[in-house]
C-alpha positions in Angstrom: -2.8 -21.8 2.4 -2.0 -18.4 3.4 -1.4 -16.7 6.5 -4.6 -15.5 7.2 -6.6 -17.9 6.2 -4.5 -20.5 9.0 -4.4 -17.7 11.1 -8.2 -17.5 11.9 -8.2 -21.0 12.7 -5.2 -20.9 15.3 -5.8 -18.0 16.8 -6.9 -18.8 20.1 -4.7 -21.3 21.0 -2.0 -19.2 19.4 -3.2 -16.2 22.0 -3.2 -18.1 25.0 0.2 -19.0 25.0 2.7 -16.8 27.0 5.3 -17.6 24.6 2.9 -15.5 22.1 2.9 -12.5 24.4 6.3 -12.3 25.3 7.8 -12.6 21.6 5.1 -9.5 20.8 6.1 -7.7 23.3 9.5 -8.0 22.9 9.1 -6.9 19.2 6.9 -3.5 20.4 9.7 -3.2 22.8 12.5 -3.2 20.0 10.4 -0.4 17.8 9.9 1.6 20.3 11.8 1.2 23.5 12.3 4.2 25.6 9.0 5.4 25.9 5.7 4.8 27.3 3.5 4.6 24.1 1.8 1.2 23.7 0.0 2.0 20.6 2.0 -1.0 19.2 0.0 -3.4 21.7 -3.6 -2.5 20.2 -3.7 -5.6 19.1 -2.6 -7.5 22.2 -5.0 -5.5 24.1 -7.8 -6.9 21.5 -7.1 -10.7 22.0 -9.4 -12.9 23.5 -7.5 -14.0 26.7 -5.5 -11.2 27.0 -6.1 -8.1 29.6 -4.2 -4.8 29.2 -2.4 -4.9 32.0 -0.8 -8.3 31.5 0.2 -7.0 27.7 1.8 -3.6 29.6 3.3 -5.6 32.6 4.8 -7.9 29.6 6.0 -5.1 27.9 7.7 -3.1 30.5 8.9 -6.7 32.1 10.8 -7.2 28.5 11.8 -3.4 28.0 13.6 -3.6 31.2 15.4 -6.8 31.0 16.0 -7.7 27.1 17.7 -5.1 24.9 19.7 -2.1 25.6 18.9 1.5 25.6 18.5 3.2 22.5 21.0 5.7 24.0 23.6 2.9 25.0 25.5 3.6 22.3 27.5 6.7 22.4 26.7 9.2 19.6 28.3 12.3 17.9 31.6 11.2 16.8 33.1 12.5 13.5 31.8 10.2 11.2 34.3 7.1 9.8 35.9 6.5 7.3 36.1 3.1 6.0 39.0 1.0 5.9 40.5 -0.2 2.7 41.0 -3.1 1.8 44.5 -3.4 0.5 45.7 -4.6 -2.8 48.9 -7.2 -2.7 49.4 -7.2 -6.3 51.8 -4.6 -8.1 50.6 -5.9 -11.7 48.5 -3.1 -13.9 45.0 -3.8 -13.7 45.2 -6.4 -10.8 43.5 -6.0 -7.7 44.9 -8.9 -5.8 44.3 -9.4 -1.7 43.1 -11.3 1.4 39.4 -10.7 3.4 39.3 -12.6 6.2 36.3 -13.4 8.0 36.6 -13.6 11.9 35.3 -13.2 15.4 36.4 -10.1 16.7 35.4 -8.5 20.0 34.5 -4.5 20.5 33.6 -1.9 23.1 30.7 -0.7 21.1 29.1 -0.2 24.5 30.9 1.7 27.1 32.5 -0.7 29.9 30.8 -3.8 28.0 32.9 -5.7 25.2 30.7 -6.8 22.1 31.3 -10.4 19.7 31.3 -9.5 16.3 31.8 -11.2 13.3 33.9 -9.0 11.3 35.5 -8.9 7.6 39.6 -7.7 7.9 41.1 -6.5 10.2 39.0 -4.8 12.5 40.4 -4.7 15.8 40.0 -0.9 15.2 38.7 1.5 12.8 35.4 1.1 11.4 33.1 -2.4 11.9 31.9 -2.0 8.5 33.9 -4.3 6.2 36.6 -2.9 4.3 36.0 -1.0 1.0 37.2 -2.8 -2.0 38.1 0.0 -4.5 38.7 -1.1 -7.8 38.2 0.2 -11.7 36.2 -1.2 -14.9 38.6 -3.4 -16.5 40.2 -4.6 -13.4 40.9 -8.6 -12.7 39.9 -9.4 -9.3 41.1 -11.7 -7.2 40.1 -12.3 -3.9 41.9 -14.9 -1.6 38.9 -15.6 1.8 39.9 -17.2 4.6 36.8 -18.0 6.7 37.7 -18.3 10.4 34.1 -18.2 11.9 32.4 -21.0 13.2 30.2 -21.7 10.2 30.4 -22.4 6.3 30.3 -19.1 4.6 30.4 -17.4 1.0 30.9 -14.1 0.0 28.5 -12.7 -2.9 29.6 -10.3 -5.1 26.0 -8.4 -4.8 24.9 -6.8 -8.0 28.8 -7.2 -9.6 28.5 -9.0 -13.2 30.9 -12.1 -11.9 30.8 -15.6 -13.3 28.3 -17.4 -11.6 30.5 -20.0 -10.1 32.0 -17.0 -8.8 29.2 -15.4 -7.2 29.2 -17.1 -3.7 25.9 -18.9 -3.9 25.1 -21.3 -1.5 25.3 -24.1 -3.3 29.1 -23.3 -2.9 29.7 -23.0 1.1 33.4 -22.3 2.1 34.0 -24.8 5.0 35.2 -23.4 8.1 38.7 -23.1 8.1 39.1 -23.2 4.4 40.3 -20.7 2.0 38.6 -20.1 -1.3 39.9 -17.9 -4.5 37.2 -15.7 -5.9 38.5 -14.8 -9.5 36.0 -11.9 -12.1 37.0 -9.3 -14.5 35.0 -6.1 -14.7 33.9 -5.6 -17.6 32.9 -1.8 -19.1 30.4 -0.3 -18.1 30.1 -1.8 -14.5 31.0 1.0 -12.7 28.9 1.7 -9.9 28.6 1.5 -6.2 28.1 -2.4 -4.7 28.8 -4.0 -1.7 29.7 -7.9 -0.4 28.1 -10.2 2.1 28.2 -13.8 2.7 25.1 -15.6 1.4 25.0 -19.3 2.6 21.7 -20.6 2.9 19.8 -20.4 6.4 23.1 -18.7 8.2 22.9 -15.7 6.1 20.6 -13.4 8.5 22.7 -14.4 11.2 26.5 -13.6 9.8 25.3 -10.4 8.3 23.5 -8.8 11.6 26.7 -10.4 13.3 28.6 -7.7 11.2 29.5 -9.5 8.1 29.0 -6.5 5.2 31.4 -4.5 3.0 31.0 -1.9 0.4 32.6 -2.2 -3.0 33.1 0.8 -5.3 33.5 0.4 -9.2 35.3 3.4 -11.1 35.2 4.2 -14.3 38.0 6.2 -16.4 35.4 8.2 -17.7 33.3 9.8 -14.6 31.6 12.7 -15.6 31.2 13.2 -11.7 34.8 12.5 -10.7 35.3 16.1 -9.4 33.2 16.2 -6.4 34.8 14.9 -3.3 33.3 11.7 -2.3 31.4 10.8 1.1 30.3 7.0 1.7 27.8 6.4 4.3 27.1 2.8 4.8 23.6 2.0 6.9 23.3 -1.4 9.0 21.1 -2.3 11.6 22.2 -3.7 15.3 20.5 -5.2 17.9 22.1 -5.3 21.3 20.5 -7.0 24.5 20.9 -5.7 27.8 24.6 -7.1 28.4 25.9 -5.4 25.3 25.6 -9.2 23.2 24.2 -9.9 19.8 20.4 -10.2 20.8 19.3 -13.7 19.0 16.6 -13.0 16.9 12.6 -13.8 18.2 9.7 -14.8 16.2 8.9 -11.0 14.9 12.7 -10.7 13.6 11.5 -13.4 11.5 8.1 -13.1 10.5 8.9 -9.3 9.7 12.7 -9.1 9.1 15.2 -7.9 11.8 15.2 -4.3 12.5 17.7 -3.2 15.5 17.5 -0.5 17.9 20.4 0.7 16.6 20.8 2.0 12.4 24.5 2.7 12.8 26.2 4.6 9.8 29.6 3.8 8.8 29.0 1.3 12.0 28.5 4.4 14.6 25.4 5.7 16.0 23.9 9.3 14.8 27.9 10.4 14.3 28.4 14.0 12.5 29.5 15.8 9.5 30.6 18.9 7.9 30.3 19.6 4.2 31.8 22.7 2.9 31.5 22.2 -0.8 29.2 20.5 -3.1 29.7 16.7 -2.4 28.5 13.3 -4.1 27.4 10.7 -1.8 27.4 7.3 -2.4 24.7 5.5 -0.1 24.7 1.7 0.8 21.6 0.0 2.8 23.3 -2.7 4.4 20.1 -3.6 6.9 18.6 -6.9 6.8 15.5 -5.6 6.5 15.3 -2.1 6.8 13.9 0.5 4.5 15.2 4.0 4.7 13.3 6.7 3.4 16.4 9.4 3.5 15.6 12.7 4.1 18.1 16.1 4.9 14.3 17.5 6.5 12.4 20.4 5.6 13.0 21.5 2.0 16.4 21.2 1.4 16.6 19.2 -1.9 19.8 17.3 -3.2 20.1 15.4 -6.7 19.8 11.5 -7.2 22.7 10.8 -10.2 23.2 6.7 -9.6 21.1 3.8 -8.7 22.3 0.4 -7.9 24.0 -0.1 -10.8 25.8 3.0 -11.6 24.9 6.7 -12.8 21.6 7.7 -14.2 21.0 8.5 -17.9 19.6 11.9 -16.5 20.1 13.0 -12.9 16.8 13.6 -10.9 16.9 17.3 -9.4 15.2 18.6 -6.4 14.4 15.5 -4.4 13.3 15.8 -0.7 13.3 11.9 -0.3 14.9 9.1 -1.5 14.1 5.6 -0.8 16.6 2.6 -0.4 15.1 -0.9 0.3 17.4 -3.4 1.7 20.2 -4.1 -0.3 19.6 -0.8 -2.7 22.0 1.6 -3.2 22.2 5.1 -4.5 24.6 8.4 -5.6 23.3 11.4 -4.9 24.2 15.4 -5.0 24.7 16.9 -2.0 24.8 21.0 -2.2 26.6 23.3 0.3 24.6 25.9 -0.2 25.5 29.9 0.3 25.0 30.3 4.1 26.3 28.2 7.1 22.9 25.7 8.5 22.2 22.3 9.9 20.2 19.1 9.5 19.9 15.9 10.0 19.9 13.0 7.8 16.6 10.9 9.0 14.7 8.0 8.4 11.0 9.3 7.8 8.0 7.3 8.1 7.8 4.6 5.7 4.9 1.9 6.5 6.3 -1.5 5.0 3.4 -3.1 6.4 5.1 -5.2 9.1 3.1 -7.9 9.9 0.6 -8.7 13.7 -0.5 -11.7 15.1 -3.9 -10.3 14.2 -5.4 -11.5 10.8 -5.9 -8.5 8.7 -3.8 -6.1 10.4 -0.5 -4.6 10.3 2.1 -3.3 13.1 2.0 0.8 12.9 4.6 2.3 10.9 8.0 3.2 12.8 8.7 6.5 13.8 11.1 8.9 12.2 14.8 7.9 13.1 17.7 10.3 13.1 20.9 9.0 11.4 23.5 11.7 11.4 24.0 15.4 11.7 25.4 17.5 9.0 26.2 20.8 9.5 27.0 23.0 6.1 29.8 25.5 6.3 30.3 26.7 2.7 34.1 27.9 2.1 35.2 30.4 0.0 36.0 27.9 -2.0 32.0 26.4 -2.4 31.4 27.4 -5.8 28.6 24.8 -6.9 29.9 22.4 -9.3 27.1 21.7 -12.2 25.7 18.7 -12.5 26.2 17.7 -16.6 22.3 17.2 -18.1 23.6 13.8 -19.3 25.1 11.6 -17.2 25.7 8.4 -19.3 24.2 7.0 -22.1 21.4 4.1 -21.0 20.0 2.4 -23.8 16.9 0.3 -23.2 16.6 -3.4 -23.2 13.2 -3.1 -25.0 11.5 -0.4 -27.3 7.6 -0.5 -26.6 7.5 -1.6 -30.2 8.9 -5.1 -28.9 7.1 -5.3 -25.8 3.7 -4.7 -27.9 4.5 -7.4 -30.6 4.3 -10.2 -27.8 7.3 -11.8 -28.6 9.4 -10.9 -25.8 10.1 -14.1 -23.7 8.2 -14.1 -20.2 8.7 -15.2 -16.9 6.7 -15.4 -13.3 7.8 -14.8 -9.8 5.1 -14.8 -7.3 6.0 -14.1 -3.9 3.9 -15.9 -1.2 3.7 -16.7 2.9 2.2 -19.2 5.1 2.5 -19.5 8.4 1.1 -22.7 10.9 0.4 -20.8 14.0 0.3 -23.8 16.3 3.9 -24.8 15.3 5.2 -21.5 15.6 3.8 -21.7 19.5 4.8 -25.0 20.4 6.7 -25.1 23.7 10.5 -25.2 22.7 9.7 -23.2 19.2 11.9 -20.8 19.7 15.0 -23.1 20.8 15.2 -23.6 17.0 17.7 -22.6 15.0 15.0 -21.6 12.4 11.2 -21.1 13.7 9.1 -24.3 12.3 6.0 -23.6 10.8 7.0 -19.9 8.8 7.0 -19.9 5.4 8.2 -17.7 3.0 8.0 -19.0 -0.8 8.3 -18.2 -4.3 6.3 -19.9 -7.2 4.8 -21.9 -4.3 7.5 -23.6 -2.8 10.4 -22.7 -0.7 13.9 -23.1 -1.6 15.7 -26.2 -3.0 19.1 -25.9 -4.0 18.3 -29.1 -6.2 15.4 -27.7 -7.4 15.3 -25.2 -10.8 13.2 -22.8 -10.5 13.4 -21.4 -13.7 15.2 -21.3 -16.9 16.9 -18.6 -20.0 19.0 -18.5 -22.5 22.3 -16.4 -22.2 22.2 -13.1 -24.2 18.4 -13.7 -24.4 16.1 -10.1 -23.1 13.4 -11.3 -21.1 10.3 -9.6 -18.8 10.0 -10.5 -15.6 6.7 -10.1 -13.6 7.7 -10.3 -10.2 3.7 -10.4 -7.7 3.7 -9.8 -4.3 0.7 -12.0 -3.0 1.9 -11.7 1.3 0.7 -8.9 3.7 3.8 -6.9 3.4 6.5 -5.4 1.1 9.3 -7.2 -0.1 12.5 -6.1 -1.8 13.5 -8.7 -5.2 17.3 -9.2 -5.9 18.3 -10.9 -9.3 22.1 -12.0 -9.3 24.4 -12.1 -12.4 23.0 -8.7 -14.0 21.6 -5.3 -13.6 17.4 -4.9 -15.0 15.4 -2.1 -15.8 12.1 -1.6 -14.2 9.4 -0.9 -16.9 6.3 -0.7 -14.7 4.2 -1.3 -11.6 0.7 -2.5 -11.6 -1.4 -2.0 -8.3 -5.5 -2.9 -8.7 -4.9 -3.1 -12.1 -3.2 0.1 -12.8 -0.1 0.5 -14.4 2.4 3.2 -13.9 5.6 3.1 -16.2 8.9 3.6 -14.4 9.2 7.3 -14.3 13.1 6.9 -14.7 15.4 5.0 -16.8 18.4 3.3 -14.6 20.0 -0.5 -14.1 18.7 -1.8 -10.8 19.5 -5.4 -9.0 17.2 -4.7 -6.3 13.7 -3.5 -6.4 10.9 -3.0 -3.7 7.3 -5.1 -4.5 4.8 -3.8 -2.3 2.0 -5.7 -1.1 -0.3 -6.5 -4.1 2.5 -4.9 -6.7 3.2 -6.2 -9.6 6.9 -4.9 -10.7 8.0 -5.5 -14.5 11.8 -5.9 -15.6 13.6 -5.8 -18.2 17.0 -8.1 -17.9 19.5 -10.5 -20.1 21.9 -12.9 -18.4 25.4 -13.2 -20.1 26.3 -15.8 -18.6 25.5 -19.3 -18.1 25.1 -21.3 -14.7 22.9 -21.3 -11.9 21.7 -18.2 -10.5 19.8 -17.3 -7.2 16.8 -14.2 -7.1 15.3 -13.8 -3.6 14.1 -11.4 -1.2 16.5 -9.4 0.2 14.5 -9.1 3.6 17.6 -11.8 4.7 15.4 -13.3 7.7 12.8 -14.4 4.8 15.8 -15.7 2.2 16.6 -17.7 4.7 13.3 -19.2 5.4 13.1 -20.2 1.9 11.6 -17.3 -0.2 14.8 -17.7 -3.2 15.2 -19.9 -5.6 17.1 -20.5 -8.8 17.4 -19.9 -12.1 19.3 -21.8 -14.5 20.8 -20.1 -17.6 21.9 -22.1 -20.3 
């Protein structure tokens, strides 16, 4: 049954509970604390049972007492590099080393001391985890020593690793306990990836805890390996009133976590100066959210690499680019001839977060500032030319093969349900995981005992992945890269206007998104969507390769 259709049956009982009000509150709070717009509580204003002033006094009762100031942070340093993670072996083509996981404790806040959990050592320096730089070709071996308080893995996100490599969670390290995580790179893997632990029901929590690193591939032939690199990392925090992790409530989960706080490089709004043409390598680290990236007005840049490496082609003049959780990108950033400013921002992007109201959806989030760049061309600035052919991308299928019909198939439909009365029990919330929230694919929520589906190593097949819920949702496929053919909305189709590898691809609400993609390897592996809250509440599942 799906969420609305429950919904219109709970919905008074689910109204008159305080607990209700409060948790909606709290979420309009965390979107748009700081001001006095209630827009977000139309549809508290609307329920039976409900007057407008109780919905305000809840709203400024929670504003004042929950989370901390969207200025608490302090803003406008230089912006961070990351730290390196640093390789032990002295052996050609080995990248050999340690990545601890750990608590660590920061002043993120002024005068207030923070409990992270944090990859390396990170006592100082930047909170994102350190970069693990590394080259096609390279053997990889990566000694973790998990010292939190919970079983953990790391997964290799979009790297082509062995999949009893890949830190599924059908392969927890115990606290305490050391694993080895051994992968060659093969050619043509060069790209921009990052790391993140991935144990099932605990991986929400250790990531907005802090747990995220990026990974860079290189390859010996980078046509772009002239323009000086800049790495901006984006991850969301959420900070109560006392300068703690905020737990998450009910809205974190039924919509994905969003912070007050989109840190880059793990600092809030910090600047920088770019004084000759420059590629940036962009990583969405949020748990759930999307960034639509702008540099404002008409300044354009170039999009040259997706989430698995360069473009065939670059794509010139772009105003906007946007990165769903877990996406990455390589773009073109140009100097320019005269000294100017902007500011990287988040524009408007409606993901169509869900209400507690059947048929509606939360407004869109206002435009968020991420960092301030100010271009001071040298006399050194010449631009740097962007070659017309950026790699050779062959693809998996020719519309001849497609046509005949005799390209293996598979299904993934993505589907909700949510009980409203169990959701709103007294002593809901004390739950580790909210009861009565699902989040499913093919019908049923995850089972690690459970095979979802099945291929044949070395076999191209199409996936059609359906998004049946009220909202968008990001798909993750580990083990390989895939190329998006097309997307089908109402029955229209609309070929993928670009041809790139991808491990990560947004499905909007009522999409339809067909891939291309061949497993090399056999094992079990997990696809999921990468809104964490919802992986963890069961929308993954497996496929077994054989």
């Amino acid at each position: 049954m799906i969420r609305r259709e429950f919904l219109v049956r709970t919905l008074s009982a689910a109204v008159a509970s305080l607990f209700a009000r409060d948790v909606f509150a709290q979420h309009s709070m965390h979107d748009m604390h700081g001001t006095h717009d209630m827009s977000g509580m139309g549809d508290m204003k609307d329920m039976p049972g409900m007057s407008q002033d109780h919905a305000a006094h809840s709203h400024a009762a929670s504003s004042a007492g929950h989370l901390a100031s969207e200025t608490a942070l302090p803003a406008g340093a230089p912006l961070a590099s990351f730290r390196k993670l640093v390789n032990e072996s002295s052996e050609p083509g080995v990248f050999r080393a340690t990545l601890v996981a750990q608590p660590v404790r920061r002043q993120l806040v002024p005068g207030h001391s923070t409990a992270l959990w944090l990859y390396g050592d990170a006592a100082q320096g930047s909170i994102v985890g350190p970069l693990i730089d590394v080259r096609e070709g390279d053997t990889v071996e990566i000694r973790f020593v998990n010292r939190l308080p919970q079983p953990s893995t790391i997964h290799w996100h979009g790297l082509p690793v062995p999949p009893d490599q890949d830190g599924n969670p059908t392969n927890p390290v115990a606290p305490g306990a050391t694993h080895v995580y051994r992968f060659t790179l093969p050619r043509g893997s060069a790209g921009t990836y990052w790391y993140h632990p991935h144990p099932h029901m605990m991986t929400a929590e250790q990531v907005f805890r802090g747990l995220a690193g990026p990974i860079i591939v290189r390859a010996a032939d980078d046509p772009l390996a002239a323009f000086p690199e800049r790495h901006l990392f984006f991850s969301d925090l959420k900070l109560a009133s006392d300068a703690s992790i905020a737990p998450n409530d009910m809205m974190d989960w039924m919509n994905g976590r969003e912070g007050q706080f989109v840190l880059v490089n793990g600092a809030r709004r910090p600047r920088l100066t770019v004084a000759q043409d420059e590629r940036w390598r962009l990583w969405n680290g949020c748990s759930a959210r999307y960034l639509r990236l702008s540099l404002g007005g008409e300044r354009t840049f170039t999009q040259v690499g997706t989430d698995g490496g360069l473009l065939d082609k670059p794509r010139d003049g772009l105003t906007e680019l946007l990165l769903a959780p877990g996406e990455r990108a390589e773009m073109v950033v140009r100097a320019g001839a005269q000294p100017s400013t902007a500011v990287l921002t988040a524009a408007v992007h409606d993901r169509r977060k869900m209400t507690m109201t059947e048929g509606r959806s939360l407004p869109a989030d206002p435009a968020k500032a991420l960092a301030d760049v100010r271009f001071e061309p040298g006399p050194a600035a010449a631009a740097r030319a962007v070659p017309p052919t950026l790699r050779p991308i062959a693809p998996l299928l020719s519309s001849a093969d497609t046509a005949a019909g005799k390209v293996p198939r598979k299904s993934v439909v993505f589907a909700e349900a949510m009980d409203m009365k169990a959701m709103h029990r007294p002593g809901a919330m004390m739950s580790t995981l909210p009861p009565g929230m699902k989040f499913m694919v093919n019908g049923a929520t995850f089972d690690p005992s459970h095979i979802a589906l099945t291929s044949r190593a070395g076999e191209v097949e199409v996936w059609s992945i359906e998004n049946r819920t009220d909202m968008d949702h990001p798909f993750h496929l580990h083990g390989t890269q895939f190329q998006v053919i097309e997307r089908e909305q109402t029955g229209a189709k609309t070929p993928e206007p670009y041809l790139a590898w991808r491990d990560t691809v947004d499905v909007r609400r009522g999409e339809t998104v067909r891939i291309a993609t061949v497993q090399r390897d056999a094992g079990e592996r997990m696809f999921h969507c990468h809104i964490l809250e919802h992986e963890d509440l069961g929308m993954m599942a497996t496929l077994k390769v054989v």
